[in-house]
C-alpha positions as CSV (number, residue, x, y, z in Angstrom):
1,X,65.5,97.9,102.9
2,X,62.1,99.8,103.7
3,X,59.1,99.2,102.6
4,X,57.2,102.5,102.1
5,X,53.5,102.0,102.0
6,X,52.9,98.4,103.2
7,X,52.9,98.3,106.8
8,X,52.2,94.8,106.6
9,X,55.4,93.9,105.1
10,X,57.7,95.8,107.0
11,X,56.3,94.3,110.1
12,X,57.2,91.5,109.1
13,X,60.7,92.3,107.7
14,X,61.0,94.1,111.7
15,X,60.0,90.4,113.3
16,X,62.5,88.3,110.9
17,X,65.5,90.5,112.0
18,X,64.3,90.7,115.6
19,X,63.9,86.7,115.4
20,X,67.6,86.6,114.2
21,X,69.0,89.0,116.7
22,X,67.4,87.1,119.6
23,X,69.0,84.0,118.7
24,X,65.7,82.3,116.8
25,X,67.1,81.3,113.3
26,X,64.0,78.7,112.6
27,X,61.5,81.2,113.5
28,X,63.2,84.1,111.6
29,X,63.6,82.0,108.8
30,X,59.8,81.1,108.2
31,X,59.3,84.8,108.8
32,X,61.6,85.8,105.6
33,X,60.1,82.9,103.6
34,X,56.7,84.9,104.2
35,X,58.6,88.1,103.3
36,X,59.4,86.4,100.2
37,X,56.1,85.1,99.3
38,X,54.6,88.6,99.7
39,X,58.0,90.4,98.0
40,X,59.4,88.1,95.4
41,X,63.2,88.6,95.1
42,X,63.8,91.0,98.0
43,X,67.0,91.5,98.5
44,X,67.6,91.1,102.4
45,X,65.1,87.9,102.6
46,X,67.1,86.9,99.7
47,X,70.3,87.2,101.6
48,X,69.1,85.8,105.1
49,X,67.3,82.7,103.5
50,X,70.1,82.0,101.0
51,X,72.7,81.9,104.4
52,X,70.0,79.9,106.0
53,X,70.1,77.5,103.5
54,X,74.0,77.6,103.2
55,X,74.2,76.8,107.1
56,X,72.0,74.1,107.2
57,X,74.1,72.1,104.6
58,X,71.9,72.8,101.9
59,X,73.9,74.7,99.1
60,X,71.6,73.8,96.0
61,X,68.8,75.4,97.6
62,X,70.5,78.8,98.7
63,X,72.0,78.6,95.0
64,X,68.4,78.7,93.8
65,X,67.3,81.1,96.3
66,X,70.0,83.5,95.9
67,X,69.8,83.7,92.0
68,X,66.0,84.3,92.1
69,X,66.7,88.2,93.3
70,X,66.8,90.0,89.9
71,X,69.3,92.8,91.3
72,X,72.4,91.3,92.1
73,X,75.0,93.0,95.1
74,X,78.3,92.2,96.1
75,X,77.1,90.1,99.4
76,X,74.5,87.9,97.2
77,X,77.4,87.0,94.9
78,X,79.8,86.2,97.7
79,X,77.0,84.2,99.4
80,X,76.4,81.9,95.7
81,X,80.3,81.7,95.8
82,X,80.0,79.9,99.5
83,X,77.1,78.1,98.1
84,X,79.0,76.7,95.0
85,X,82.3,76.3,97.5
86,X,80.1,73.6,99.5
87,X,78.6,71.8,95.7
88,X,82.5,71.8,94.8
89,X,81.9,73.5,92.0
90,X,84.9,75.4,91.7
91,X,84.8,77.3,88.6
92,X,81.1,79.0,89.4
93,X,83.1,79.6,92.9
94,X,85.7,81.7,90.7
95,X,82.8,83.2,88.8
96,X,80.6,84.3,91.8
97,X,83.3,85.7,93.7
98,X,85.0,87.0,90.2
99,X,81.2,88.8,90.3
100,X,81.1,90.5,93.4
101,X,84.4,91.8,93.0
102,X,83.2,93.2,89.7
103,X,80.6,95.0,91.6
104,X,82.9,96.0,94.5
105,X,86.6,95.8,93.9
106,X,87.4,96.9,97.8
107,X,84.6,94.7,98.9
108,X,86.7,93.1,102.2
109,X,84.6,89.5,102.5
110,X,85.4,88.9,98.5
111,X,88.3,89.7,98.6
112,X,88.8,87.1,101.7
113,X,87.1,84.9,100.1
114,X,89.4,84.8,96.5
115,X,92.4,84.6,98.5
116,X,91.3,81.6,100.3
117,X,89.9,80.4,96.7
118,X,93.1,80.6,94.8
119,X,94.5,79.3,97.9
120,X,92.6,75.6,97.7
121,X,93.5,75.9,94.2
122,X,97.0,75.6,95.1
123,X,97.9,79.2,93.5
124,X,99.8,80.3,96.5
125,X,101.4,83.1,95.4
126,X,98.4,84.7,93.0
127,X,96.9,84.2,96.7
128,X,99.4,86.1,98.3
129,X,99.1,89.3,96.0
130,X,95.3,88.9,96.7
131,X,96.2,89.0,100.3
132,X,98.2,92.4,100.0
133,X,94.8,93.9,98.8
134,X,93.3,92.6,101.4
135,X,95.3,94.5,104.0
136,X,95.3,97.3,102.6
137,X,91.8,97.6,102.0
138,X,90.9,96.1,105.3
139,X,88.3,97.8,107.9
140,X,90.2,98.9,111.4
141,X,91.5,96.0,113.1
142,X,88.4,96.3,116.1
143,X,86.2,96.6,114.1
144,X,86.4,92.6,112.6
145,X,84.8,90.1,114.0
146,X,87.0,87.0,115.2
147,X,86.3,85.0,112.1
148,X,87.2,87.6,110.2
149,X,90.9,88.3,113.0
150,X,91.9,85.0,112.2
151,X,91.0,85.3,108.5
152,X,93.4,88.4,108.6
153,X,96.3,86.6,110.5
154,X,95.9,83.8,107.9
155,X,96.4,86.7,105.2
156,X,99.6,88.5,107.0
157,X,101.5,84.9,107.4
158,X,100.7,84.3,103.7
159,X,102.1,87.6,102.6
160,X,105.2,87.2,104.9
161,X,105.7,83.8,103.4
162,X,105.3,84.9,100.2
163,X,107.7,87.8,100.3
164,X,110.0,85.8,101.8
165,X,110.0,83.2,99.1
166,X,109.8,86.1,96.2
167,X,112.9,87.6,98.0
168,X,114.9,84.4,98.0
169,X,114.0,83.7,94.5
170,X,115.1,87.6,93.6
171,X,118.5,87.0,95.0
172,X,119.1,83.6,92.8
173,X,118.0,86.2,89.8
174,X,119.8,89.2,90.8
175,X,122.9,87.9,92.5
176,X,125.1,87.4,89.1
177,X,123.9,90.9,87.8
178,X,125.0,92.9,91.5
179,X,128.3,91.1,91.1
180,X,128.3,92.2,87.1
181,X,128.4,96.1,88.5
182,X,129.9,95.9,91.5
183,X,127.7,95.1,94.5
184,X,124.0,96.6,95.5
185,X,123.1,99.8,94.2
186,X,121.2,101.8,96.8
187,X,118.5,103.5,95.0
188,X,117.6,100.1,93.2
189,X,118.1,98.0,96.5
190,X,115.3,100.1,97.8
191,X,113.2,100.0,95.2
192,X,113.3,96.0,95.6
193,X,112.4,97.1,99.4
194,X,109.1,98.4,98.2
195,X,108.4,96.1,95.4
196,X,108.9,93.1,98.1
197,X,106.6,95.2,100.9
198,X,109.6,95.7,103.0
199,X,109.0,99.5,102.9
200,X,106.7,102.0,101.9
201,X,107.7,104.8,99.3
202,X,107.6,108.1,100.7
203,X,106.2,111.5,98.5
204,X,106.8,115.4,99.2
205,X,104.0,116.7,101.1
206,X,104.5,120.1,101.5
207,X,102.6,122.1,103.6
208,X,102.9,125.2,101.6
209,X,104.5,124.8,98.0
210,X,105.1,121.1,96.0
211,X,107.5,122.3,93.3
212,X,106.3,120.3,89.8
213,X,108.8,117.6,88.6
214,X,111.8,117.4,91.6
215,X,112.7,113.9,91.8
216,X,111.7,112.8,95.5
217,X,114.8,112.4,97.3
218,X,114.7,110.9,100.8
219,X,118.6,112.0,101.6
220,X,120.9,113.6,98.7
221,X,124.1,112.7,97.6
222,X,126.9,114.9,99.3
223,X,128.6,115.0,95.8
224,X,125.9,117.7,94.9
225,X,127.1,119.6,97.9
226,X,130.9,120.4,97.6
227,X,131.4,123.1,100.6
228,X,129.9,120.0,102.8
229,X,134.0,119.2,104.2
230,X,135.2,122.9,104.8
231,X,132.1,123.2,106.7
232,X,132.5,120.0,108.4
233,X,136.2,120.8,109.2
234,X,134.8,123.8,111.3
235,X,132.4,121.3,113.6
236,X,134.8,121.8,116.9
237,X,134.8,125.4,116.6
238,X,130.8,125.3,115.8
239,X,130.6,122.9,118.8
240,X,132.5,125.2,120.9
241,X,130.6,128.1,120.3
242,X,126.8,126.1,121.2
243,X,128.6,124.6,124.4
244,X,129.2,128.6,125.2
245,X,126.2,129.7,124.7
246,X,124.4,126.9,126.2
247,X,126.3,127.5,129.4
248,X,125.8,131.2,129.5
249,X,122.2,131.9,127.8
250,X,120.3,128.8,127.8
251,X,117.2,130.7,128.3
252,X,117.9,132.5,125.3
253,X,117.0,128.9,123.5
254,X,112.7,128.9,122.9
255,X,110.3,125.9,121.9
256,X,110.6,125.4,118.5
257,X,106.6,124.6,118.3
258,X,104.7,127.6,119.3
259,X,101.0,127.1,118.3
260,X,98.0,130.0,119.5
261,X,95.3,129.1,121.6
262,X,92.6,127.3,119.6
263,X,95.0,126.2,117.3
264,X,94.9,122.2,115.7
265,X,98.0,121.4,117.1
266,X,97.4,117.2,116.1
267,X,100.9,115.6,116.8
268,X,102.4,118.9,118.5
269,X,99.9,118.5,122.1
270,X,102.9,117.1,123.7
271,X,106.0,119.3,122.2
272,X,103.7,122.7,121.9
273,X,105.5,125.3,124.1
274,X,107.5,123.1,125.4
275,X,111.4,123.1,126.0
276,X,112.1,119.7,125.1
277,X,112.5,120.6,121.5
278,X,114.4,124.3,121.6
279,X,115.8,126.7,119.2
280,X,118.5,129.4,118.8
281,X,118.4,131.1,115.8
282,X,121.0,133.0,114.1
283,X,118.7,133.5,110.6
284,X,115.4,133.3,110.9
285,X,112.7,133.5,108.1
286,X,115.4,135.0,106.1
287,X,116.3,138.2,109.0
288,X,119.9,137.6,110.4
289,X,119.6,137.9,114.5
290,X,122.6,139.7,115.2
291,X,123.0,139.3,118.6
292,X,123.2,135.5,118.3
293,X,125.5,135.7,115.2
294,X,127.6,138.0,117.7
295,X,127.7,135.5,120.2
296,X,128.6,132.7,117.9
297,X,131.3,134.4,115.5
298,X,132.6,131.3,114.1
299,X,129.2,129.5,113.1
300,X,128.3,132.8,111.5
301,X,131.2,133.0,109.7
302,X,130.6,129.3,108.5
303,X,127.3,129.7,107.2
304,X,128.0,133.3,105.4
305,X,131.3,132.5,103.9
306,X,130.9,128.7,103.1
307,X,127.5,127.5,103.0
308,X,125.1,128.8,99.0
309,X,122.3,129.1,102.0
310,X,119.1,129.8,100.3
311,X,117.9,133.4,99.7
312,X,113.8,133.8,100.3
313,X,112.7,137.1,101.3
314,X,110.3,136.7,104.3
315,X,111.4,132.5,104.6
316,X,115.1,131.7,104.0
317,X,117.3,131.6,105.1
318,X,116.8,129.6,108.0
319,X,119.8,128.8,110.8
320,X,119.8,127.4,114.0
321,X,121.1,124.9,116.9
322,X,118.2,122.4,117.8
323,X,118.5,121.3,121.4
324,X,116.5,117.9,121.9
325,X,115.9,117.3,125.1
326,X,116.3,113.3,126.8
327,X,113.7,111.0,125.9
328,X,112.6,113.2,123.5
329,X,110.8,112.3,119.9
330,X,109.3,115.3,117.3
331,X,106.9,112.9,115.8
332,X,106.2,112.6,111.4
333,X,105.9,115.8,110.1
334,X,106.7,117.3,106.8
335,X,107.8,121.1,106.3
336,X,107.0,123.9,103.8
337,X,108.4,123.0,99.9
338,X,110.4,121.2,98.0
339,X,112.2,123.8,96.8
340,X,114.6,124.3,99.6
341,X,116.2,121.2,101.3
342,X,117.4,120.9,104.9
343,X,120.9,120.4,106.3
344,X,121.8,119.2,109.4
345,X,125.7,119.1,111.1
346,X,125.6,117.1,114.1
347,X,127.3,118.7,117.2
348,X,126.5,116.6,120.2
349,X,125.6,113.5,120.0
350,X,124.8,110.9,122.7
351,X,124.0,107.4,121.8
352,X,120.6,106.2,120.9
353,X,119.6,109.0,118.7
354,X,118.1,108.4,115.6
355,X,116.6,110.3,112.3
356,X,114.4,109.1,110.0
357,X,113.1,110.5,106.3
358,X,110.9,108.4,104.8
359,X,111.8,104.7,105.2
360,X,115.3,105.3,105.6
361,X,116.6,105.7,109.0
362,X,120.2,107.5,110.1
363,X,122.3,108.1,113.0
364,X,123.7,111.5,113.7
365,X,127.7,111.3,113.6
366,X,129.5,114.2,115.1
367,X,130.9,116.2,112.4
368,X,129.6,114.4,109.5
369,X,126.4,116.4,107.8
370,X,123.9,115.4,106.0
371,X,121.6,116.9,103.1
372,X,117.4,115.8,102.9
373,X,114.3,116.4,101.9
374,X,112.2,118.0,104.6
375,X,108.6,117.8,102.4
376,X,109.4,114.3,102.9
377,X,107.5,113.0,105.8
378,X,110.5,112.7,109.1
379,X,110.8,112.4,112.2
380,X,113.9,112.5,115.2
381,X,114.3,111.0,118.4
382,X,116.7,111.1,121.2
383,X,116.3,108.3,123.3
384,X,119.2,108.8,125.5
385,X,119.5,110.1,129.0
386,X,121.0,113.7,127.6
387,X,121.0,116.2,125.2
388,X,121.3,116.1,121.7
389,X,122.0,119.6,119.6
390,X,122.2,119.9,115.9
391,X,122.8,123.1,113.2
392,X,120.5,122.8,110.9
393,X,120.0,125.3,108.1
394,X,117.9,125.6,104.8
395,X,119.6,125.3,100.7
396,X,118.2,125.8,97.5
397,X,117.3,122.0,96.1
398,X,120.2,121.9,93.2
399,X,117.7,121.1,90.9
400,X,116.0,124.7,90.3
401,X,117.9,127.3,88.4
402,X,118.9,130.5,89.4
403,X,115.6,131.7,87.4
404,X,113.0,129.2,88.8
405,X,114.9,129.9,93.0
406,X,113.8,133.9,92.0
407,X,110.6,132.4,90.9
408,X,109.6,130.9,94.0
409,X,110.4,134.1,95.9
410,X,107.7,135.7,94.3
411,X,105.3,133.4,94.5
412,X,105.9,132.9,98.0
413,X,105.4,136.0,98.8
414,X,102.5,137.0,96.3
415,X,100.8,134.1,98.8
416,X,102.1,135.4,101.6
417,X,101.2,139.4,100.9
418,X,97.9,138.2,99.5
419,X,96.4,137.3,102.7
420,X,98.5,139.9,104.5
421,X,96.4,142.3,103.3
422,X,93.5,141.1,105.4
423,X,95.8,141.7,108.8
């Protein structure tokens, strides 16, 4: 705190936190009590002679001190908490602290401090759901000091503890009522995931277009999906067709990424330009390449004949084998809308490859697709020793009808023409 127009003063406020910093607590501490004399109740000689006090083993003094500021803050509060901690007096503990957090709801040290309060009080698990605050709310992990680290470990352990104990107790509840219908349901097993801390819950963030109201879908139920076998049955003769072409025209495959010069590329640096994730298209922002669909006959046979694939002027449809390359991750990302999901047939397959969309994590299977949500945050890795190829292809999400699919069309492209017009 300054002190515009008395020089005086903040020379002294200067020599009090000069004392401190050198290591000269008495001396800085006679130099705030002077601040205080000439500035009754100011707030940093306030807070330095109220610690003082609370260091030296004095807590009815900083209590006096600490309450003579007229403007209360979040730290002053915290510090009459310590104060009243040290008297024992438990309840204007819970008040003081009960204070600061009024003031400050995200304010870290309080937030500490309550945890560790209800804590002593033998409230373990009220502790515990302080202690999930706390880690969220937390400054970065370097930037804490070591009291504050181990405070923080102390805080993790509790909440692992505690989850543990809520999730053992859960089961004793729960167990008669899975057995009641028949086992674990998987949307409400998850949900237990989340409530316990086990996982996070995953939102659409489209880059371009979040649809109001779709229900946020990680990976869709292949009953919605009933040409998924007839396409699947066709896998060897899809396989056959990318082993071909791969042999023949494997420089007809380009990076996937391909951001300009100058661009933010942010998690692409490492896959920008680069053939370790690869493409061949046979659609591509809704325009048919006929060459490729020449070369590969059968695949384009699949996709016209079998697969609803969805119609988007100027976007969809989308085809194409994705070649990832050995040792190989495309890192989070989420794609363009929710209106459209993503489906993926898996064609060559070494171990060690994984997908993930939101918290849940698959393997590929030869043969055996699967239907997501690509606004979904995701990512894929291939930690094998060689390649891993995949057709992937863009559908209308089931949930939009046939009016609200020609709907998004033109809205897409009214966006897409509106800044076209610039060039």
């Amino acid at each position: 705190m300054s002190t515009p127009g008395n020089p005086a003063l903040e020379a002294l406020i200067q020599s009090a936190r000069e004392m401190a910093k050198a290591g000269r607590p008495a001396d800085a501490e006679a130099m705030w009590r002077r601040v205080l004399e000439q500035a009754p109740g100011h707030p940093e000689a306030v807070l330095a002679l109220g610690m003082a006090s609370i260091t030296r083993g004095d807590p009815a003094r900083a209590v006096e001190i600490l309450q003579s500021s007229a403007g209360r803050n979040p730290m002053q509060e915290l510090y009459i908490a310590l104060a009243q901690k040290q008297l024992g007096n438990s309840d204007a503990e819970v008040a003081a602290v009960t204070r600061a957090l009024d003031l400050d709801p995200y304010f870290f040290p309080a937030l500490l401090h309550k945890g560790m309060l209800l804590e002593r009080l033998g409230k373990h698990r009220s502790a515990a759901k302080v202690f999930r605050d706390v880690l969220k709310t937390m400054p970065p992990r370097e930037r804490l000091n070591d009291a504050f680290k181990s405070a923080v470990q102390h805080a993790e352990a509790s909440v692992a503890q505690n989850r543990q104990s809520l999730e053992q107790h859960l089961e004793s509840v729960l167990g008669g009522l899975r057995r009641q219908h028949g086992g674990r349901v998987d949307r409400f097993e998850r949900s237990v995931d989340v409530l316990l801390g086990k996982k996070k819950m995953y939102h659409p963030e489209p880059i371009a277009l979040h649809y109001a109201d779709l229900a946020p879908i990680q990976f869709y139920d292949r009953e919605l999906f009933p040409w998924l076998p007839e396409l699947e049955a066709r896998s060897d003769a899809i396989r056959d067709e990318l082993i071909q072409v791969l042999a023949e025209s494997r420089t007809d495959f380009r990076p996937y990424i391909q951001y300009p010069a100058g661009a933010p590329v942010n998690q692409w640096a490492e896959l920008n330009y680069s053939p370790r994730w690869s493409t061949y298209f046979l659609w591509e922002n809704g325009q048919r390449n006929a060459a490729h669909c020449e070369r590969c006959p059968q695949t384009a046979a699949a996709l016209e004949s079998i697969v609803p694939m969805a119609r988007l002027p100027n976007f969809s449809p989308t085809a194409m084998f994705s070649c990832l390359e050995p040792r190989t991750l495309i890192p989070p990302h989420t794609g363009e809308t929710n209106t459209r999901l993503i489906v993926h047939l898996p064609l060559i397959i070494p171990p060690a490859c994984s997908f993930r969309v939101g918290h849940e994590i698959r393997e590929w299977k030869y043969g055996e697709a699967f239907v997501f949500d690509d606004s979904i945050e995701h990512e894929a890795r291939n930690d094998s020793g060689e390649l891993r190829a995949v057709l992937i292809f863009d559908v209308w999400n089931p949930a939009l009808s046939p009016a609200e699919c020609e709907l998004v069309a033109g809205l897409m492209n009214g966006v897409r023409n509106y800044y076209q017009e610039e060039g």
